[in-house]
N, C-alpha and C positions, 0 to 999 in steps of 0.2 A: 504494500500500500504506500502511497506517495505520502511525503513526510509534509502535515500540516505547518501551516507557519512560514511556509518557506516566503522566500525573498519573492516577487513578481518581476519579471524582467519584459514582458511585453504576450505576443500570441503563443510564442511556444510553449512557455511554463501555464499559458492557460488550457493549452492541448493536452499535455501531459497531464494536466488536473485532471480532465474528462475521462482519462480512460480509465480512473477511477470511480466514476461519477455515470459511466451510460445505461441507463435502464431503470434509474430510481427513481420510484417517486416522490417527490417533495415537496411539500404548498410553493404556491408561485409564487408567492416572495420574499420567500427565505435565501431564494437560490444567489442572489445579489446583494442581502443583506449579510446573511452569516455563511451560508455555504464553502462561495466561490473565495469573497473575502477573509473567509480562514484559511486558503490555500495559497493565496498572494498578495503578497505585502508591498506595495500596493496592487489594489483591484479597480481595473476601469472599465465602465459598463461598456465603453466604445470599443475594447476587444473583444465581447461577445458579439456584438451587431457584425465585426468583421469576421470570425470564424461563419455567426447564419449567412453571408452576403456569400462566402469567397471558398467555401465547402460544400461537401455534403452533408452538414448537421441542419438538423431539424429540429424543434423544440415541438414535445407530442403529449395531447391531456393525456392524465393519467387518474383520474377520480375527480371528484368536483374542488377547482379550486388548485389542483394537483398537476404537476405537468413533471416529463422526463424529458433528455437529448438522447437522440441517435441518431445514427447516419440514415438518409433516406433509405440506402440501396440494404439496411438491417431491419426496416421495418416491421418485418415477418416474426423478428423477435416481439413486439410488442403485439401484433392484430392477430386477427383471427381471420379465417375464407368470411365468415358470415358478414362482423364488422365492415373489413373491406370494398366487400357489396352493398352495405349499406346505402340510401340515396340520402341526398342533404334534404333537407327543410328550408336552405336558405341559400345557397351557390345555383345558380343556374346548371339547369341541366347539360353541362358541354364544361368541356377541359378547359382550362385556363384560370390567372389567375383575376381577382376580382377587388377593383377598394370599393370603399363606402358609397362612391356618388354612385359607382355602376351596382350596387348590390339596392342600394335604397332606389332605384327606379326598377331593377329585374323584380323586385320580391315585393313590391308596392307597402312595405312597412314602415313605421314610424320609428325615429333612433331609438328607443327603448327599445319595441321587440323585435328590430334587426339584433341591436345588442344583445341582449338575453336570448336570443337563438343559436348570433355564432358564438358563444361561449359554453351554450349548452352543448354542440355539437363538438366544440374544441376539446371539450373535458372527456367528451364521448369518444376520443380520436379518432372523428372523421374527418378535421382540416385542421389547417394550422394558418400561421401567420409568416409573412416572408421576412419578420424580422421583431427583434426584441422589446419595441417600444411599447406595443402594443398591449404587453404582459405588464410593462411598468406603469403605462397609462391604468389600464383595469385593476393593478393592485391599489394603487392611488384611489381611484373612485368606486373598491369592490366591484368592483368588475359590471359595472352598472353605468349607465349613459346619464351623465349630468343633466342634460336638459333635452327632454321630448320636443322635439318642431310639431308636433301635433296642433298647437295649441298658436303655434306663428302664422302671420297670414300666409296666406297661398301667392306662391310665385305668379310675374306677369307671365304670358305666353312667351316665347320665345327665351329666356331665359332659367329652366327649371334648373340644371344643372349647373350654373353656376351657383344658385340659390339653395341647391340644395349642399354644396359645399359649403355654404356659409353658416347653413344648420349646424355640419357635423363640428365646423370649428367651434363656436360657439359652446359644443356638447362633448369638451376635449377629446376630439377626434380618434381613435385609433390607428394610427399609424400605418404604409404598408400595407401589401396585397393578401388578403385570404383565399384560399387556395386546399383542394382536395387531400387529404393525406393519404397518399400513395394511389396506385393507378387504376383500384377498384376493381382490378380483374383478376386478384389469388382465385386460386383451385386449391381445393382440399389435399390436405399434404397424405403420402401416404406414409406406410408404416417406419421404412426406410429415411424416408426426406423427413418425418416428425424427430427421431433418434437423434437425427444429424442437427434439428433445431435445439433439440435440448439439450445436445451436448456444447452447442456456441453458447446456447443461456447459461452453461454448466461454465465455461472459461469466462465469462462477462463476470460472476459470481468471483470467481477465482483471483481475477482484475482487480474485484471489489476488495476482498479482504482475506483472501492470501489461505486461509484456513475455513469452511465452510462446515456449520454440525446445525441438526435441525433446529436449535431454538434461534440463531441465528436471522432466519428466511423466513421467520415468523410475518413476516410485514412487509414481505415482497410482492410484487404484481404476482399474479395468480402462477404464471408460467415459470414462475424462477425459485418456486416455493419449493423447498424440501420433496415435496411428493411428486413434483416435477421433474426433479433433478437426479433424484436418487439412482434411479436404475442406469442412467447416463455418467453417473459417476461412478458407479460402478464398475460401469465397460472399458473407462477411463484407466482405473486403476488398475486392469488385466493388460492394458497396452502401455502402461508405466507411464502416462501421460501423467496421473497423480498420483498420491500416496497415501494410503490410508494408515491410521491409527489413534490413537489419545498423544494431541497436541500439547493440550490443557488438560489441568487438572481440574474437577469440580462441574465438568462438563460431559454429563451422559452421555452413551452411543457412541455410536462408529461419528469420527471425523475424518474430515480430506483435504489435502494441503497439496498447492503445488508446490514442483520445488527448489522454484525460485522465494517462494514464501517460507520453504523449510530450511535454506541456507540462510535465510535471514533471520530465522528463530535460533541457529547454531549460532551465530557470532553477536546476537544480541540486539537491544536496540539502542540507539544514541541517547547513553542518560544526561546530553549534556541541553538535549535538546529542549525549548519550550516552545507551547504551542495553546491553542483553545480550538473547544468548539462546540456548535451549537449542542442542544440536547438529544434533537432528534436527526443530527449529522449521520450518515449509516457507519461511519467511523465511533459514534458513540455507544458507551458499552449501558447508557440509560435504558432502562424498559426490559432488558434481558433476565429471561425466565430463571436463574438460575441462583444454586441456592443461595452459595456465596458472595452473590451481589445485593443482596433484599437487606435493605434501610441502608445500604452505604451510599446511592445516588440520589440524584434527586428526579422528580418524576420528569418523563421523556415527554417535553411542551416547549414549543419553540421561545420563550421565554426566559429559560433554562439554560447556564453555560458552565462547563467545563475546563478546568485550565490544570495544565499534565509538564510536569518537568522530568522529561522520561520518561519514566515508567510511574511516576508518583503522579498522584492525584493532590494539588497544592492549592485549589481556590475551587468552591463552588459557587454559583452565582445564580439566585432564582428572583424571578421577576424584574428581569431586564437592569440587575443591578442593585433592586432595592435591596436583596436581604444575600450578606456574602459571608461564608463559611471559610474561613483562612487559617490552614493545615500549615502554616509555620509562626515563628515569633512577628513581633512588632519589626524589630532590628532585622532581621532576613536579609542580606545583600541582593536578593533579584525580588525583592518584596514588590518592587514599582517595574517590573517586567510581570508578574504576576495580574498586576490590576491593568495593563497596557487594551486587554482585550476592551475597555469600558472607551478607551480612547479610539477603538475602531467604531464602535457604536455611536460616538456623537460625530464621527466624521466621513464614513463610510461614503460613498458617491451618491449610491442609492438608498432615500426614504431614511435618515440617520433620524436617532432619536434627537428632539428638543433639548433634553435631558435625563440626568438618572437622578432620582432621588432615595439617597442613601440612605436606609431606614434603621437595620443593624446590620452589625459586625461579629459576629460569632455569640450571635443572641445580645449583644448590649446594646442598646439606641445609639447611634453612630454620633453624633457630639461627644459622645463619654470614652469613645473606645482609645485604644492607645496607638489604632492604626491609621488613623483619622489625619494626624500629620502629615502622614506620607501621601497618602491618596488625594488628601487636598491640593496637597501641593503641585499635585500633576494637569490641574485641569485647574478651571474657572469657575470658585467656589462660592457660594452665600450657606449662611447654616443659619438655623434655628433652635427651638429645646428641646425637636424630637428627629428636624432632621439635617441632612446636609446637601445641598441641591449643587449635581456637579454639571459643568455645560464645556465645550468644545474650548481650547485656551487659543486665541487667534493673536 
């Protein structure tokens, strides 16, 4: 697994992010907030607009509100024959891609329930968007159209279309052409061609987290889920493609590790390293069934963070800051590398918080705590006698 934290140097280090990253689901906009920006230091939304514009990535629903990347031409990993086939409710009948002005005269809808259709169908992955604005526009206004033209006069003659581009600006426009998600014509796989998909779902897996055992794939799309996978790992492990056995300890059942992930379990991992991430990052060990993790985390809500010096577990963080759990002294030498993650959240490109307000520090009301020095001092502070209000230091 690629090592969170790391430096950002431009598109490449954002590619290599993804191929940890293809096939998961994750609310739409976490993926700009905490995801990608735990992987690159810095993160700029304008290298994802360039990888959709100048590849073959796709950004594809994945449950309401939910969306993954994959390459077009891997599609088959995520749809079904049935899906596929599906017709839209709201793209015209015919190939090509489509914006607003030309969708709101094919489909005779007003911006609300154009809106609320192609997002229904987005979530449903039968299209997508030819580029990223348009997920950041919808997470901004819930994914909901500011303002209905229902209710605005009616265009003169001869001018609809311009007029009706002045609606969708008006109703912060979405961005970008929509457009079918894949070519509508899969045939049902057979026995053979299904094997050969679940064993790419089975290395995507593998991509992901280096070691794969059922409690793991608890929270995966359907097709990438333990019951999916298992008999393809199997076959896997007869052709020494991977390895089976008890990786971990405290972790039921047969597990499977490739073994470039086994060489890297032999020589360790970098205790010098720090890093954060979100809670329900699929790098996060939050939510997992297992016995030896129950009351050490904190619950798996995008609100929730994690900060790991190595292998140690050194800062929890629930509700976006207010209440922080700090597993070293006051005096710590990397104590202000520790709370650095709070300095991503007020400055992050995309949708950064106002602010945090520090509520406690290892249970004590944060004016009282002894750590309260330090972490002021890194940001833009006012406090009060219950809290401490931290903002962006410009």
């Amino acid at each position: 697994q690629h090592r969170l934290g790391a430096t950002g140097a431009g598109l490449s280090d954002l590619q290599q992010a993804f191929e940890s990253l293809f096939c998961v689901s994750l609310p739409a906009g976490l993926w700009e907030s905490d995801i990608l920006p735990a992987r690159l230091d810095p993160y700029y939304p304008s290298w994802l607009d360039s990888l959709l514009q100048e590849s073959d990535l796709v950004w594809a629903g994945a449950g309401k509100e939910r969306l993954t990347f994959v390459f077009s031409s891997d599609l088959e990993l995520l749809d079904s024959a049935d899906r596929a086939r599906a017709a839209s409710r709201v793209l015209p009948d015919r190939p090509g891609r489509f914006d607003l002005v030309e969708l709101t005269e094919s489909s005779g809808l007003d911006a609300a329930a154009l809106t609320e259709g192609l997002w229904s169908e987005a979530w449903e992955g039968l299209l997508t968007n030819t580029g990223f604005a348009a997920v950041r526009a919808g997470v901004l206004s819930r994914f909901r159209s500011a303002d209905s033209p229902a209710a605005r006069p009616q265009p003169r003659a001869g001018r609809s279309t311009r007029r009706s581009f002045e609606r969708w600006r008006s109703a912060r426009p979405y961005a970008g052409d929509w457009a079918r998600l894949g070519s509508g014509d899969s045939e049902p796989l057979d026995a053979l061609d299904l094997e050969e998909l679940n064993k790419d779902r089975a290395r995507v897996l593998l991509d992901r987290y280096g070691v794969l055992f059922r409690e793991l794939l608890l929270r995966e799309l359907p097709g990438f889920q333990w019951s999916s996978v298992f008999r393809s790992l199997r076959l896997m492990e007869l052709s020494g493609e991977v390895l089976a056995g008890q990786f971990f300890e405290g972790v039921p059942g047969l597990q499977f590790a490739s073994p470039a992930a086994y060489r890297r379990l032999r020589t360790g991992l970098p205790e010098d390293a720090i890093y954060w991430l979100n809670a329900v990052d699929p790098a996060s060990p939050c939510g997992l069934a297992l016995e030896g993790l129950r009351g050490a985390l904190p619950r798996r809500v995008p609100s929730n963070h994690l900060v790991f010096h190595g292998s140690r577990l050194v800062l929890v963080s629930q509700r976006n800051g207010s209440d922080l759990d700090i597993r070293v002294p006051p005096d710590h030498p990397h104590l202000s590398d520790y709370v650095g993650f709070m300095k991503t959240l007020l400055t992050r490109q995309f949708n950064p918080l106002k602010l945090i307000e520090l509520e406690t520090i290892n249970g004590v009301p944060a004016p009282q705590s002894p750590y309260t020095h330090t972490i002021a001092g890194l940001f833009t502070s006012t406090r009060d006698h219950r809290t401490i209000k931290l903002r962006r230091e410009y």
